[in-house]
C-alpha positions as CSV (number, residue, x, y, z in Angstrom):
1,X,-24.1,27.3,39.4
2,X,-27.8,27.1,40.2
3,X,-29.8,24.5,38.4
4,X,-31.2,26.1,34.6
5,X,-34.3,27.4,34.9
6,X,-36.7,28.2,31.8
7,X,-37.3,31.2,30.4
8,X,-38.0,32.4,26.8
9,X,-35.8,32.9,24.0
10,X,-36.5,36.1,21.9
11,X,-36.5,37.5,18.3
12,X,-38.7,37.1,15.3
13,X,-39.6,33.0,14.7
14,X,-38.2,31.5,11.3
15,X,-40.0,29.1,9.9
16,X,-38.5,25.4,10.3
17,X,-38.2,23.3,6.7
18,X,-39.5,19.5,6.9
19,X,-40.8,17.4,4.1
20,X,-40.4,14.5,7.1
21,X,-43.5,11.8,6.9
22,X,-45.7,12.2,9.8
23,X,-44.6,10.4,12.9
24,X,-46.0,7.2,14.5
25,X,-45.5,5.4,11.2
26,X,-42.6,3.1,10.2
27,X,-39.7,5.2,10.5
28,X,-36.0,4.4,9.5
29,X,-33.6,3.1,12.5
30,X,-31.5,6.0,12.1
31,X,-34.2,8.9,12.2
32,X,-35.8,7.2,15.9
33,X,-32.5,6.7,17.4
34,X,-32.2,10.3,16.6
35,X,-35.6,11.3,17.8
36,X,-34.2,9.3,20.8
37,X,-31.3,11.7,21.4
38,X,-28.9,9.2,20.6
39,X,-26.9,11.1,18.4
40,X,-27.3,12.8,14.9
41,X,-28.6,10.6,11.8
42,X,-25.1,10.9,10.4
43,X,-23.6,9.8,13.6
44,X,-25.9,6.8,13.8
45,X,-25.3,5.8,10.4
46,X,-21.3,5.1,11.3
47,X,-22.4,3.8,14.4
48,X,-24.5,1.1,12.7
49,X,-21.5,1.1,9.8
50,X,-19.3,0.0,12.9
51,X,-21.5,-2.4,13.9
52,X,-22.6,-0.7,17.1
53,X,-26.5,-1.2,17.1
54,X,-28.3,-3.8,17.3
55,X,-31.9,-5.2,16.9
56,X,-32.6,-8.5,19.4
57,X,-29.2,-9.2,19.5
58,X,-28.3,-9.1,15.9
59,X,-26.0,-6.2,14.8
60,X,-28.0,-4.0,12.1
61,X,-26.0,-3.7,8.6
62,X,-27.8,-1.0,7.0
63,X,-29.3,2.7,8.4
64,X,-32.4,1.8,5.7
65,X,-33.9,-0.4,8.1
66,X,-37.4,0.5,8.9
67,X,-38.9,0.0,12.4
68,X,-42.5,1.1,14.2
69,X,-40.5,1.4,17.8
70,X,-37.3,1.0,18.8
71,X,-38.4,-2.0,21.1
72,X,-35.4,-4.8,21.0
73,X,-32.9,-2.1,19.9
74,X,-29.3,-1.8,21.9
75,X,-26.8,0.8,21.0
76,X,-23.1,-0.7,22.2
77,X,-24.7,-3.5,24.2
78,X,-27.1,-0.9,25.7
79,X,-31.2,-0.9,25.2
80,X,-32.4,2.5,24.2
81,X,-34.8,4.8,26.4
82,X,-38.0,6.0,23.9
83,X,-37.9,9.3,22.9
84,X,-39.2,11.6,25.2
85,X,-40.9,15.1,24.6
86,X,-38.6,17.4,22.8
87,X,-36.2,20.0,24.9
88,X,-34.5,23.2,23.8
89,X,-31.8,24.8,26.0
90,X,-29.8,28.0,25.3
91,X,-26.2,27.8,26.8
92,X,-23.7,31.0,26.2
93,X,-20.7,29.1,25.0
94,X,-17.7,30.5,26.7
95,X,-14.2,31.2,24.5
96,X,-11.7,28.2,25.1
97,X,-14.2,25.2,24.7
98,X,-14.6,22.7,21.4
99,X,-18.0,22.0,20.3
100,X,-17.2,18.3,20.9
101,X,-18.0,15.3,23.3
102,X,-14.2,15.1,24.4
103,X,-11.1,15.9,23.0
104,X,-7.6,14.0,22.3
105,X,-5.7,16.9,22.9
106,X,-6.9,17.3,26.6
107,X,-8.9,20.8,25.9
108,X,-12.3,21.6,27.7
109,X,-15.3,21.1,25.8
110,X,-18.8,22.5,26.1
111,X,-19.7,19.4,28.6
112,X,-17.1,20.4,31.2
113,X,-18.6,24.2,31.1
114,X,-22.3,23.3,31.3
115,X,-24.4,23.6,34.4
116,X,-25.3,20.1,36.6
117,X,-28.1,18.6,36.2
118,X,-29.1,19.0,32.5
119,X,-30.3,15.9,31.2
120,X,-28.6,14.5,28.2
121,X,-27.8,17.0,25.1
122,X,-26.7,17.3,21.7
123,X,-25.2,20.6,19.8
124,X,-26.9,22.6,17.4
125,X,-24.5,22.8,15.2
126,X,-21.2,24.5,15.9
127,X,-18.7,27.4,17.8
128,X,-15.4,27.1,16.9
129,X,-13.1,27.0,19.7
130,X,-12.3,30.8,20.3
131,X,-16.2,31.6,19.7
132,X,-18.6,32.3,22.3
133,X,-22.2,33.3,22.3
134,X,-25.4,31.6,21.8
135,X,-24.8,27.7,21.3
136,X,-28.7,25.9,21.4
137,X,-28.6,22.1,22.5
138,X,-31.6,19.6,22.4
139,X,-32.3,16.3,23.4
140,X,-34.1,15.7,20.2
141,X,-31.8,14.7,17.0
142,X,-34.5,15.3,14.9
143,X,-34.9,18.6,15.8
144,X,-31.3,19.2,15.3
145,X,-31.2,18.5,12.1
146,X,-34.0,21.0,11.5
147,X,-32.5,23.5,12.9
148,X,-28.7,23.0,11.0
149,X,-30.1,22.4,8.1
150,X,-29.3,25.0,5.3
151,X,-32.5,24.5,3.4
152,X,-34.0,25.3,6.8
153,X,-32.4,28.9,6.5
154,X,-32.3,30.0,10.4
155,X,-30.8,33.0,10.6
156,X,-27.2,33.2,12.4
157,X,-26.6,36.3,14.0
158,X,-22.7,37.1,15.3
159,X,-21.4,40.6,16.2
160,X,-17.3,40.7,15.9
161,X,-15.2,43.0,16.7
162,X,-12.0,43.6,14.7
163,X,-9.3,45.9,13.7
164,X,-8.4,47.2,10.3
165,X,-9.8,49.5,7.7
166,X,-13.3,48.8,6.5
167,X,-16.1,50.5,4.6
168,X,-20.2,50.0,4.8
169,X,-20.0,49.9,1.3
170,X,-17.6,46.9,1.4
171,X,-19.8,44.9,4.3
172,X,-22.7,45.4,1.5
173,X,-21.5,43.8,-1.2
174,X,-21.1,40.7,0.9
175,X,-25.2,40.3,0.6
176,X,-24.2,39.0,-3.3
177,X,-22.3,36.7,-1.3
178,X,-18.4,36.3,-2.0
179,X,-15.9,32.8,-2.4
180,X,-12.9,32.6,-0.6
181,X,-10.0,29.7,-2.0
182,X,-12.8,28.0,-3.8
183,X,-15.6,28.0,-1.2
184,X,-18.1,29.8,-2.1
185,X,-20.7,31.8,1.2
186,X,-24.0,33.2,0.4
187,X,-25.8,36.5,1.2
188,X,-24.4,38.1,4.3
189,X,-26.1,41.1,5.9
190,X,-23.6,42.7,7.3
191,X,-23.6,46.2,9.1
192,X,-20.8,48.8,10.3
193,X,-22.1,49.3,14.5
194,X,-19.4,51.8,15.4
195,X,-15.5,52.1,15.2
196,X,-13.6,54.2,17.2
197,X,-9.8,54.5,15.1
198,X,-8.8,51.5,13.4
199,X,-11.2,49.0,15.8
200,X,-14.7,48.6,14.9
201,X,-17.9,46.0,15.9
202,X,-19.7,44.4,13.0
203,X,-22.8,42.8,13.1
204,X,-23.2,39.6,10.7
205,X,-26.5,37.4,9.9
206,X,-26.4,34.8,7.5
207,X,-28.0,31.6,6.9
208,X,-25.2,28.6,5.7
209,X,-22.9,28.9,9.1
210,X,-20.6,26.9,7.4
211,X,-17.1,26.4,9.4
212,X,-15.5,29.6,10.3
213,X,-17.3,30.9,7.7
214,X,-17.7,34.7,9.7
215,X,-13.8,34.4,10.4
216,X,-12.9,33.5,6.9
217,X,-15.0,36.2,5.7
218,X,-13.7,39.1,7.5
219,X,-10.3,38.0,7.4
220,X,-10.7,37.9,3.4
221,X,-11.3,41.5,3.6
222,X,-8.6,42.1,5.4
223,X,-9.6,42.8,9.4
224,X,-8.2,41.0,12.5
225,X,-10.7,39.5,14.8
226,X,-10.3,39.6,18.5
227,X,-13.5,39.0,19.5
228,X,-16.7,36.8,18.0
229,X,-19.7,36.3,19.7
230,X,-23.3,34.7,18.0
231,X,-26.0,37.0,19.5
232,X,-28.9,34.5,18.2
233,X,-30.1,32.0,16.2
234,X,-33.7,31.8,14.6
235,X,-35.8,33.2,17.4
236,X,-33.3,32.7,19.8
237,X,-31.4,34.9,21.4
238,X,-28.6,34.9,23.9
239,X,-30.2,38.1,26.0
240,X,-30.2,37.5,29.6
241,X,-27.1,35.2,29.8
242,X,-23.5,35.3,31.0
243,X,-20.9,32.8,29.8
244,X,-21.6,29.3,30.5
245,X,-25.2,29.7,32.0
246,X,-27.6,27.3,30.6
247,X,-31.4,28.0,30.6
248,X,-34.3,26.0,29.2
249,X,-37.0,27.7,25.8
250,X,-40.6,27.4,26.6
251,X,-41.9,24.5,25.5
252,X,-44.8,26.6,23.9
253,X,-42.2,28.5,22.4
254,X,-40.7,25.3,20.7
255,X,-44.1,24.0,19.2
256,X,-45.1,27.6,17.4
257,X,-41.6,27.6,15.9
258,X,-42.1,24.2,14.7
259,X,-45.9,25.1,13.3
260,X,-44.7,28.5,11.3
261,X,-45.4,28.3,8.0
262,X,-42.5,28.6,5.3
């Protein structure tokens, strides 16, 4: 696999939500050993629960503690590396790989499908298992949580194929969103592509991307999926990929997202 080379995402830029305090400033542990690309701010916070992190040698108790650098800081024994300039990378997730770092049950992940050579990265959210498509990964916790959050409201884009019986008229009235077994999934825009007999593609945007929620939904109404694939996220777009090629956004492309207005 040749080493990821960059090149632009594509689509229309959706504004990124942040009522963060401006950096350089005292900052909570857990928010610069994210910026860091240690892991997520949830994920840090157990970390420190387990008494993982440290600050000169004493193990940190609480992810309130407020720091200008992260000078004297060790993560399982480990100093941590300053955070370096943020980096977006689009990777088409093949089928038949978790979303995870490993897993117990001995299944590939994403990290045993992605190219050599890419420096360390973290997940923009989710693909389940059988999913494949457009799955963004950054060296910037931070960023990541910008980009999962729901207030955020980046658009998800997934097409699905399926069989079974369904109307336009039905795929509309998912935009007053629907619940499902006591889960309740916003606005969908939804769209019949084409159907030839009883199989048809579907095209699917939506903001929450709660888990499975594009499964759960279509099932609910009755269709069999055999195929899902996420065509884009935000500005993103998975154009120009084959499964498990990894390429590298712009970094100018990175910095107007971040600066368009809500």
């Amino acid at each position: 696999m040749p080493r990821a080379t960059p090149r632009r995402g594509s689509g229309r830029h959706t504004p990124p939500a942040s009522a963060e305090p401006r950096e350089g400033g005292p900052q909570r542990i857990a928010k610069l050993l994210a910026r860091a690309g240690v892991a997520s701010r949830r994920e840090v916070e157990r970390m420190i629960a387990e008494g993982r992190v440290a600050l000169n040698g004493e193990k940190l108790t609480t992810p309130a503690t407020v720091l200008v650098d992260l000078g004297g800081i060790t993560v399982d024994g480990k100093a941590v590396r300053p955070a370096t300039a943020t980096r977006l990378f689009r990777f088409y997730k093949p089928q038949r790989a978790l979303t995870a770092a490993n897993d117990p049950k001995g299944r590939p992940t994403i990290y045993d499908r992605l190219p050599p050579g890419l420096p360390r990265l973290m997940p923009v959210g989710r693909l389940d298992f059988m999913t494949e498509g457009l799955l963004l990964l950054t060296n910037d916790g931070e960023f990541k949580r910008q980009l999962e959050l729901p207030r955020t409201g980046v658009v998800r884009t997934y097409r699905a194929r399926a069989f079974g019986q369904i109307t336009q008229q039905q795929l509309e009235g998912l935009a007053e969103g629907i619940t499902i077994e006591g889960v309740h999934y916003g606005s969908i825009n939804a769209n019949l592509e084409r159907r030839t007999g009883r199989n048809c593609w579907i095209e699917m945007s939506l903001t929450e991307g709660k888990n499975r929620e594009v499964r759960r939904v279509l099932e609910h109404l009755g269709l069999q999926i055999s195929r899902l694939i996420r065509t884009a996220y935000g500005p993103f777009s998975v154009a120009g990929l084959d499964p498990s090629d990894a390429d590298e956004v712009d970094k100018a492309e990175i910095a107007a997202f971040r600066k368009t207005p809500k």
